[in-house]
N, C-alpha and C positions, 0 to 999 in steps of 0.2 A: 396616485394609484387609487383606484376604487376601493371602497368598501370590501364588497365581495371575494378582492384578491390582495396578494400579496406581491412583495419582489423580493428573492433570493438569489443569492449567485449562479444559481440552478434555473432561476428566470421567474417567469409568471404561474403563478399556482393557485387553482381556484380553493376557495374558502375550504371546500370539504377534500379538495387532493392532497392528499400528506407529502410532507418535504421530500423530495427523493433521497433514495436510501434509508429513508424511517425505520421501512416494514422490515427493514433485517439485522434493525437495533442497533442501540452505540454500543460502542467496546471502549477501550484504554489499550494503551499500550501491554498493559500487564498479561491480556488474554490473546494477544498476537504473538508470543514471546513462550518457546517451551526450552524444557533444558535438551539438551543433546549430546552425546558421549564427549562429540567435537568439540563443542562449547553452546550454540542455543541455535534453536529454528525458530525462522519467521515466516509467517504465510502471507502470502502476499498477493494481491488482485490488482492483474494489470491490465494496462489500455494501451498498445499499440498503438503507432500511426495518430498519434497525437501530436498538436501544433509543437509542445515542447514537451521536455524531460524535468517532470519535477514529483515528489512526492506531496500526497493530496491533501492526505486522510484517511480516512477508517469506511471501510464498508463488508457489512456485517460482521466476521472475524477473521479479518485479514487490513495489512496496510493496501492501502489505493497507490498506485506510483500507475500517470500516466508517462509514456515513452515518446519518442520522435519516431524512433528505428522500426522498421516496417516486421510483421509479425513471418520471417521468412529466412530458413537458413541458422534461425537461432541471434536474429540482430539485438532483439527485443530482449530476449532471457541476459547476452553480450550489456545490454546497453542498462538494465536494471542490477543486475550484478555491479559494474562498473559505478553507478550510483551510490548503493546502498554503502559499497564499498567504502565511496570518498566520503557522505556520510557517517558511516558509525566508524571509520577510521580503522577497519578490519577487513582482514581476504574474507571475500564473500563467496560462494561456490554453490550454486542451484544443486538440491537436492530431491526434486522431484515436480514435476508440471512442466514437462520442455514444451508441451504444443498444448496445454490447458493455458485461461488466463491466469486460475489458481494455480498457485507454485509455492512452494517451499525453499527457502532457502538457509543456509548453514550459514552460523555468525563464527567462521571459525575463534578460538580459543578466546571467546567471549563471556562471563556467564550473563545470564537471563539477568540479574538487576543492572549493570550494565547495559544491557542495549534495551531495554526497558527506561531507564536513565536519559540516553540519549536518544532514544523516537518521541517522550515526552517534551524532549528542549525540541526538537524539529517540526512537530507536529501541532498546532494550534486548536 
């Protein structure tokens, strides 16, 4: 690779273009994670219509989970749910973003260091 550029998983990036997602700063698990009567809400920013189902990372203040499931009918909300679920090992239940990428969803009877706990062991 040149000088000039770099290689990240994100791809080629000239000297002066910041990594994607930079500009909207890192997080931790800790600031994705609130308490909620139920037990804790996660925010969450998703990608549809992606090759596979897997979570990312962090972009800005929310986790990144791209999907398979086509953004239609509620497959995508269905197929992230179903994720996080078999992840954190709790009923998961969308609590608000049915046709945003941003969404909320409920860790039912979770608390926050808990699933703070375990987005840290999944998350690199």
């Amino acid at each position: 690779m040149s000088e000039s550029g770099s290689r990240s998983r994100f791809g080629s990036l000239s000297k002066s273009a910041p990594a994607a997602f930079a500009y909207r700063g890192v997080v931790s698990a800790s600031q994705v994670v609130r308490n909620h009567p139920d037990g804790s809400t996660l925010t969450v920013w998703v990608v549809p219509g992606a090759r596979r189902t897997e979570i990312v990372g962090y972009y800005g203040d929310a986790l990144r989970i791209r999907v398979a499931a086509p953004p239609e009918k509620g497959l995508a909300n269905k197929a992230v749910a179903q994720l996080l679920g078999d992840a954190l090992r709790a009923k998961v239940r969308l609590a608000s973003g049915a046709t945003s990428r941003r969404k909320r969803f409920v860790v039912v009877a979770q608390d926050t260091e808990s699933v703070v706990a375990a987005l840290e062991r999944l998350v690199d």
